[in-house]
VOMARKOL-526474 format. One record per residue (C-alpha): residue in one letter; residue number from 1; x, y, z. Coordinates in nm, 4 decimals. Each point is the difference from the previous one (the first is absolute). Layout:
% VOMARKOL-526474
+--------+-----+----------+----------+----------+
| residu | num |       c1 |       c2 |       c3 |
+--------+-----+----------+----------+----------+
|      A | NUM |        X |        Y |        Z |
...
+--------+-----+----------+----------+----------+
This chain:
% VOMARKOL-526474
+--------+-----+----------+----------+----------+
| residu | num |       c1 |       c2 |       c3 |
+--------+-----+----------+----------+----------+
|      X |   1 | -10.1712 |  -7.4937 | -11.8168 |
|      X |   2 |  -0.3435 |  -0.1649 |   0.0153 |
|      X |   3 |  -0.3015 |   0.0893 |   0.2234 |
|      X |   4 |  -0.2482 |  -0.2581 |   0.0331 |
|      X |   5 |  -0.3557 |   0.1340 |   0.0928 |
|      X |   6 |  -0.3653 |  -0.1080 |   0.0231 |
|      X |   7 |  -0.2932 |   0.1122 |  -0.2184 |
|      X |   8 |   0.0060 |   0.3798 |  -0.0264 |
|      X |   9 |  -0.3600 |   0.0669 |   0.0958 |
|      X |  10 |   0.0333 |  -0.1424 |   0.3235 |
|      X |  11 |   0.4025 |   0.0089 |   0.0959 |
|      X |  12 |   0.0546 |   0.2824 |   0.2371 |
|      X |  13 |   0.2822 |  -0.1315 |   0.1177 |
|      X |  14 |   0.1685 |  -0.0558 |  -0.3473 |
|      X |  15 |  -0.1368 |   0.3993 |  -0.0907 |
|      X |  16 |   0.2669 |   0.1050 |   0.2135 |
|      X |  17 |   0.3375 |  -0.1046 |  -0.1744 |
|      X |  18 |  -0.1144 |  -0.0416 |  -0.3236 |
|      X |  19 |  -0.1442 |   0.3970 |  -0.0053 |
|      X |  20 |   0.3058 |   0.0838 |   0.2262 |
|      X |  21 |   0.2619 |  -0.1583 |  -0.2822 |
|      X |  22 |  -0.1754 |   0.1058 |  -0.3042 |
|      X |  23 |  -0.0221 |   0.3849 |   0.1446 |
|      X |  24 |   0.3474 |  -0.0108 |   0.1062 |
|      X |  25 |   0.1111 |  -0.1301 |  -0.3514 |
|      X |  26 |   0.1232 |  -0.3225 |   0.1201 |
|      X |  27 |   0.0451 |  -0.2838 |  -0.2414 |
|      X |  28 |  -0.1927 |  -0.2895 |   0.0615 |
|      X |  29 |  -0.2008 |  -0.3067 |  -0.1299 |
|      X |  30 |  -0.3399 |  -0.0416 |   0.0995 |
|      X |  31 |  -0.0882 |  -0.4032 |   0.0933 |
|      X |  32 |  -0.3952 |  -0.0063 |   0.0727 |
|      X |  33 |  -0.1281 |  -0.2940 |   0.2465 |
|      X |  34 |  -0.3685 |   0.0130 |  -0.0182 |
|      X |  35 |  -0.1623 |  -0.0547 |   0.3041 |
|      X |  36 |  -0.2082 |  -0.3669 |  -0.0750 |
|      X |  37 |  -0.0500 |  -0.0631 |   0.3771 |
|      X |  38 |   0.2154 |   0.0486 |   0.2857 |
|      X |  39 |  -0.0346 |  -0.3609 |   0.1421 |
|      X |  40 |   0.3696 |  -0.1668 |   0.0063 |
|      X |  41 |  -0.0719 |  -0.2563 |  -0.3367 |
|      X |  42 |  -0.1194 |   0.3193 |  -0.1650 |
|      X |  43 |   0.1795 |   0.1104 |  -0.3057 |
|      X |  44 |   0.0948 |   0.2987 |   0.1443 |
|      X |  45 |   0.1590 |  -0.1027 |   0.3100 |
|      X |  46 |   0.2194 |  -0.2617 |  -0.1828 |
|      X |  47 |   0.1618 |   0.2585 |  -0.2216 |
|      X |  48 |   0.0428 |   0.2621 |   0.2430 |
|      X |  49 |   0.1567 |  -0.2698 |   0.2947 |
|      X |  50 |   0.3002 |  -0.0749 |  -0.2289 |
|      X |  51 |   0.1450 |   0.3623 |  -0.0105 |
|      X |  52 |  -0.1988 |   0.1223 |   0.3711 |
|      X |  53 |  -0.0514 |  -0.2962 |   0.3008 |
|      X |  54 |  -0.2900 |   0.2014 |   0.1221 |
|      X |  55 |  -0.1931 |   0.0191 |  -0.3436 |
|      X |  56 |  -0.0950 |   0.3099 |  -0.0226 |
|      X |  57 |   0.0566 |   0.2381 |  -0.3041 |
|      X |  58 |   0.1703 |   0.3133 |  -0.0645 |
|      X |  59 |   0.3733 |  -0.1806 |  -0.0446 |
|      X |  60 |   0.3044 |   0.1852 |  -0.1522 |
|      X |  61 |   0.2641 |  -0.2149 |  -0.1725 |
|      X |  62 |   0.3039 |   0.1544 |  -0.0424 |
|      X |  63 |   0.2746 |  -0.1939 |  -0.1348 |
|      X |  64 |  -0.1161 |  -0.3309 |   0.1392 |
|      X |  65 |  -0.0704 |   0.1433 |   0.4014 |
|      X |  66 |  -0.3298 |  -0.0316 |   0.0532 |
|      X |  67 |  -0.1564 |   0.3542 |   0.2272 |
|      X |  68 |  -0.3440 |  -0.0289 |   0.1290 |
|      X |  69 |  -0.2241 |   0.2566 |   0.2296 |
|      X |  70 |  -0.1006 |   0.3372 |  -0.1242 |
|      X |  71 |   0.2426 |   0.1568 |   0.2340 |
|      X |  72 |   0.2567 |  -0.2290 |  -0.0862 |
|      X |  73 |   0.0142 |   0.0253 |  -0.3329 |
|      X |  74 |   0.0011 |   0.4144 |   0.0520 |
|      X |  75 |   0.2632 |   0.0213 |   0.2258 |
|      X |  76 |   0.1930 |  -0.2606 |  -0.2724 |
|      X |  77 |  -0.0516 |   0.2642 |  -0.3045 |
|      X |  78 |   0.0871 |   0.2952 |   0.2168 |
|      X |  79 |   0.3463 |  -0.2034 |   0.0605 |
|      X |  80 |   0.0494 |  -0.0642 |  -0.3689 |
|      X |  81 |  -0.1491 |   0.3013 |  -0.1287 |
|      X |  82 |   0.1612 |   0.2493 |   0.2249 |
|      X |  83 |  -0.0565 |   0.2726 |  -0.3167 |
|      X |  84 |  -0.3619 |  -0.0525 |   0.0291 |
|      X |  85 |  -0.0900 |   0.2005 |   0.2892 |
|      X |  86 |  -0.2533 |  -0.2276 |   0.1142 |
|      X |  87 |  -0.0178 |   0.0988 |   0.3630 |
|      X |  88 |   0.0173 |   0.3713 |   0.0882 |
|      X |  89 |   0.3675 |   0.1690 |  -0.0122 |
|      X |  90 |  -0.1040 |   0.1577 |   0.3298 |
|      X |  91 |   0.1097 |  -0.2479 |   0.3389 |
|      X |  92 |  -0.3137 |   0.1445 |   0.1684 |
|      X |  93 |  -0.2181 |  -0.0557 |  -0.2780 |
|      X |  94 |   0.1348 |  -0.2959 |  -0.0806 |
|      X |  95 |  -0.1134 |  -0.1259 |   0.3333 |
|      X |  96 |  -0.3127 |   0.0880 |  -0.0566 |
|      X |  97 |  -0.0625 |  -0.1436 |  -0.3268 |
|      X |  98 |   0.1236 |  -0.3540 |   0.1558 |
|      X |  99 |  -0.2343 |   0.0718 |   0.3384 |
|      X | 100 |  -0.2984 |   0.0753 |  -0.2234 |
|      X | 101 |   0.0737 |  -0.2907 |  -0.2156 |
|      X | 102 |   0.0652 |  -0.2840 |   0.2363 |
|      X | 103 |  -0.3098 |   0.0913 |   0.1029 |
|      X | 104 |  -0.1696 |  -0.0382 |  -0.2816 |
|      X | 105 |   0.2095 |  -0.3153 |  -0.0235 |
|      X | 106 |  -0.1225 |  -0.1188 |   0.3344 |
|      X | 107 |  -0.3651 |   0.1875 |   0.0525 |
|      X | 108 |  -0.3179 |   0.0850 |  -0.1309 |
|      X | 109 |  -0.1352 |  -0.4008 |   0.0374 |
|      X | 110 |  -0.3690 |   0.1118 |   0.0135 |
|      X | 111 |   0.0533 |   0.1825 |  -0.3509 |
|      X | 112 |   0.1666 |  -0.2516 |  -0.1654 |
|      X | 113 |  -0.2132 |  -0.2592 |   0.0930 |
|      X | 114 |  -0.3994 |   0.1887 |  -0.1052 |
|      X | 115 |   0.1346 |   0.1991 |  -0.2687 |
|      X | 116 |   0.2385 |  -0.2121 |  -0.1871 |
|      X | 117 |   0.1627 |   0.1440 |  -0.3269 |
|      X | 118 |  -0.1628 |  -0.0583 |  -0.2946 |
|      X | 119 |   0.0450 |   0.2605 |  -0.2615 |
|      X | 120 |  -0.2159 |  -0.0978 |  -0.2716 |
|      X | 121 |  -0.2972 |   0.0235 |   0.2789 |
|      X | 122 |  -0.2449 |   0.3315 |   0.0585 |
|      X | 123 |  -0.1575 |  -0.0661 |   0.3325 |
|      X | 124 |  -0.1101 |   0.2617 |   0.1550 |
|      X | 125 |  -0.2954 |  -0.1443 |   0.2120 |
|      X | 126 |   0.2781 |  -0.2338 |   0.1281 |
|      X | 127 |   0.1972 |   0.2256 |   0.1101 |
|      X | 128 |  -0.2604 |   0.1754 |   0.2161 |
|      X | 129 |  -0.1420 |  -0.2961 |   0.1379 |
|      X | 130 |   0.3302 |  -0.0491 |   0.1278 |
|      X | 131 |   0.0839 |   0.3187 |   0.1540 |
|      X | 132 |  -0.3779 |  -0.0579 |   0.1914 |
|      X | 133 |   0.0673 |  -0.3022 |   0.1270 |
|      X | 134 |   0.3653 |  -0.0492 |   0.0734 |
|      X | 135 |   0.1638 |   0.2391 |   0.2174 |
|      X | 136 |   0.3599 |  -0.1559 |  -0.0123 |
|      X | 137 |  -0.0016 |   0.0943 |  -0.3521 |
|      X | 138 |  -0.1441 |   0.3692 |   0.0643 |
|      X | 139 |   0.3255 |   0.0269 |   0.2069 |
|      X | 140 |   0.2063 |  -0.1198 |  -0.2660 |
|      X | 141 |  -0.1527 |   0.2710 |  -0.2649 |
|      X | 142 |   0.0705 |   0.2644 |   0.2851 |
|      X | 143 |   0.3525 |  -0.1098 |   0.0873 |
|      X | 144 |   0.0750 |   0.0360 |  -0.3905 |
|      X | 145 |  -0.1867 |   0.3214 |  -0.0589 |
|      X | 146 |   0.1974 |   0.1683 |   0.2730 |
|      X | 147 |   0.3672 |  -0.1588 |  -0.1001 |
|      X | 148 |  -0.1133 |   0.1096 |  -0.3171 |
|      X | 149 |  -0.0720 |   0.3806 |   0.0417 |
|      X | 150 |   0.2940 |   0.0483 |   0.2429 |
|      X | 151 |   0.2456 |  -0.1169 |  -0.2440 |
|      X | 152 |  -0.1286 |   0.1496 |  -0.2862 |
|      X | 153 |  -0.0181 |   0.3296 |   0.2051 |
|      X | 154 |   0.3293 |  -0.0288 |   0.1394 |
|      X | 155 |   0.1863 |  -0.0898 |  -0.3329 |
|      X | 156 |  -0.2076 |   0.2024 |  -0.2301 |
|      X | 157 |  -0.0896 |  -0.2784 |  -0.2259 |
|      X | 158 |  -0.0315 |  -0.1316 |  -0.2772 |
|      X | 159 |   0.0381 |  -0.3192 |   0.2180 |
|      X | 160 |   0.0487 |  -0.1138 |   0.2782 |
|      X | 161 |   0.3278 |   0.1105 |   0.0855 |
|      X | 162 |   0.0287 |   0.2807 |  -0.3105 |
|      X | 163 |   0.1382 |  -0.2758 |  -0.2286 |
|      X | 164 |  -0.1420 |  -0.2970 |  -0.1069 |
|      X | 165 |   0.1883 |  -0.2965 |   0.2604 |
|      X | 166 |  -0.0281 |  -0.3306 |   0.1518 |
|      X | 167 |  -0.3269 |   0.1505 |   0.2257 |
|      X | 168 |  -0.1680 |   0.1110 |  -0.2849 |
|      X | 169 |   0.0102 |  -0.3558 |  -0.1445 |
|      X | 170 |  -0.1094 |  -0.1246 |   0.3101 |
|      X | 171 |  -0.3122 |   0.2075 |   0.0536 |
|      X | 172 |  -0.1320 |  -0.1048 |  -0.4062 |
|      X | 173 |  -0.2162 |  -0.2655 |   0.0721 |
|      X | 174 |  -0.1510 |   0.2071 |   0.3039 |
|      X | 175 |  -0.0920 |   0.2445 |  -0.3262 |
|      X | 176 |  -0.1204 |  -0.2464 |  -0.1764 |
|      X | 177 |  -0.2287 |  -0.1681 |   0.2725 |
|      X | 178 |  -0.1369 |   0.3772 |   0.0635 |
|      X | 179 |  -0.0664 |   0.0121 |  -0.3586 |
|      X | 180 |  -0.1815 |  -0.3261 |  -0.0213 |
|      X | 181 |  -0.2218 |   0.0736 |   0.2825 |
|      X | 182 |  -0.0909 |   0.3623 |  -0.0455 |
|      X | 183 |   0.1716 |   0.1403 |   0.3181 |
|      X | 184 |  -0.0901 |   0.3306 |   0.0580 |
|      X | 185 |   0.3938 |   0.2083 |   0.0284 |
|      X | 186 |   0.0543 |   0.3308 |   0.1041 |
|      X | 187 |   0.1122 |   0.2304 |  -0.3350 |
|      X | 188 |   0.3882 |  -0.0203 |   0.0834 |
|      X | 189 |  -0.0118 |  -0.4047 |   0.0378 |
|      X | 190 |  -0.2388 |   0.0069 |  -0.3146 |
|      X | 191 |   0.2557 |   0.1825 |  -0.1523 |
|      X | 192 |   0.2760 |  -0.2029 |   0.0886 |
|      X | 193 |  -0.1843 |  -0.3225 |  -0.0898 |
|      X | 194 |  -0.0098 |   0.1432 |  -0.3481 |
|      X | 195 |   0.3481 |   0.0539 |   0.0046 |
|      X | 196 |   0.0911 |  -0.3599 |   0.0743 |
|      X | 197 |  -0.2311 |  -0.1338 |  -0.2845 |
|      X | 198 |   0.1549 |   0.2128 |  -0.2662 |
|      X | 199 |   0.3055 |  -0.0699 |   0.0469 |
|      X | 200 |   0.1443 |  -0.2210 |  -0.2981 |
|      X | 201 |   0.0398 |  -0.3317 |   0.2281 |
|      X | 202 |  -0.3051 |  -0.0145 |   0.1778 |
|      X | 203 |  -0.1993 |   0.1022 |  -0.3318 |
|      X | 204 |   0.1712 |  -0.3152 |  -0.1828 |
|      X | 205 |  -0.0860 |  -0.2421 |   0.3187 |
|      X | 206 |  -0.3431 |   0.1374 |   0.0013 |
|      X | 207 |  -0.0622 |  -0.0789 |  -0.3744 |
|      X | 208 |   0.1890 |  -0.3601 |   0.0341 |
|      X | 209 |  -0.2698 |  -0.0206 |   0.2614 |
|      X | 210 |  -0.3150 |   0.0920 |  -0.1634 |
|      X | 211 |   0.1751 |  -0.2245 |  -0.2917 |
|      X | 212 |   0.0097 |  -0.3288 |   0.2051 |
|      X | 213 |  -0.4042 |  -0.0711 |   0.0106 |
|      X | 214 |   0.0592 |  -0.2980 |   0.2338 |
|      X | 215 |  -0.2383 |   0.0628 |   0.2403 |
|      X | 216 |   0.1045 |  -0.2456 |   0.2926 |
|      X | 217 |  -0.2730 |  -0.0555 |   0.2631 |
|      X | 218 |   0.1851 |  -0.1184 |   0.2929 |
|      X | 219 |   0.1311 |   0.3869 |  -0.0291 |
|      X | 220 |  -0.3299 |   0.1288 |  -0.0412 |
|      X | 221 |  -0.2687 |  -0.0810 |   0.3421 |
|      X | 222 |  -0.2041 |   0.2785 |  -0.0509 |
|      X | 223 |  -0.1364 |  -0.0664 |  -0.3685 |
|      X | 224 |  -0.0860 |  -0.3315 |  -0.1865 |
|      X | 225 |   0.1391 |   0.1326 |  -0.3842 |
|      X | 226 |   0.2051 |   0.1956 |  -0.1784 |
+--------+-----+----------+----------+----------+
């Protein structure tokens, strides 16, 4: 199988299978698209329209079939990789964990759009600048922080849904953006947060990240350099 992804510091979207595979211990190769510009004669988009029409990145290649989306490509592994356990053995939780992702899958526009991921970044006064001025994305942080502690609370930890799963890769890059911008988190989301970036996949993505230094402005509004 290959997964094709975008540059790691700013790829939220490709985060999700590539931590979700590795963790799992599923083989793959790693194909890396870097993001020159989004317009249609861009680099980018020409590569990624000959395996996905809509040219966006993650894409899983398995075999010659071609599975794009986040969700997609998650409900595709949990089909193939039945031994993996990726959603909960539980039929209630199990629920749950696809609720709480399509939601994530679906929501949280004002968060993704002022505080996008870049994990390389430390930007605190960002961050609160945000929160002050953009209450959409106060309601965002809320809705998360709540999800958060419930499941954690109801489950017991260490994540999300006691093991690590298909929600816990899709709630990474909300850890990362919360890193990068110096959210304040209550101690049990702190806590969790520090789960998710010690475990083995997400520390490798992080240091492909910091390892990338291809600081790409059209990602980055709210400064001028590196």
């Amino acid at each position: 199988m290959q997964l094709y992804i975008g540059n790691k510091n700013y790829s939220s979207w490709s985060m999700r299978p590539w931590v979700l595979m590795r963790q799992a211990g599923i083989a793959f190769e790693e194909v890396k698209l870097r993001f020159d510009a989004f317009t249609p004669e861009s680099q980018f988009k020409t590569a990624v329209q000959r395996l996905n029409p809509a040219g966006r990145v993650p894409v899983l290649v398995d075999d010659g079939l071609a599975i794009w989306d986040t969700l997609a490509i998650a409900e595709y592994l949990t089909e193939r990789f039945p031994d993996k356990r990726l959603w909960p053995a539980d039929r209630r939780a199990r629920a749950r964990a696809r609720s709480v992702c399509a939601e994530m899958h679906a929501g949280f526009g004002a968060l993704r759009n002022h505080l996008g991921m870049n994990i390389e970044a430390r930007l605190p006064e960002v961050g609160a600048r945000v929160l002050q001025e953009q209450p959409d994305v106060r309601d965002d942080v809320a809705r998360i922080l709540a999800m958060w502690s419930e499941l954690l609370a109801q489950h017991g930890g260490p994540m999300l849904f006691g093991e690590f799963g298909i929600a816990d890769a899709f709630y990474e890059p909300v850890v990362m953006r919360f890193r990068t911008y110096g959210l304040a988190l209550p101690d049990a989301i702190s806590a969790y947060a520090e789960r998710v970036v010690t475990l083995p996949s997400v520390a490798a993505w992080i240091a492909d990240a910091l390892a990338e230094h291809d600081f790409l402005p059209f990602e980055e509004s709210y400064r001028s350099q590196a």
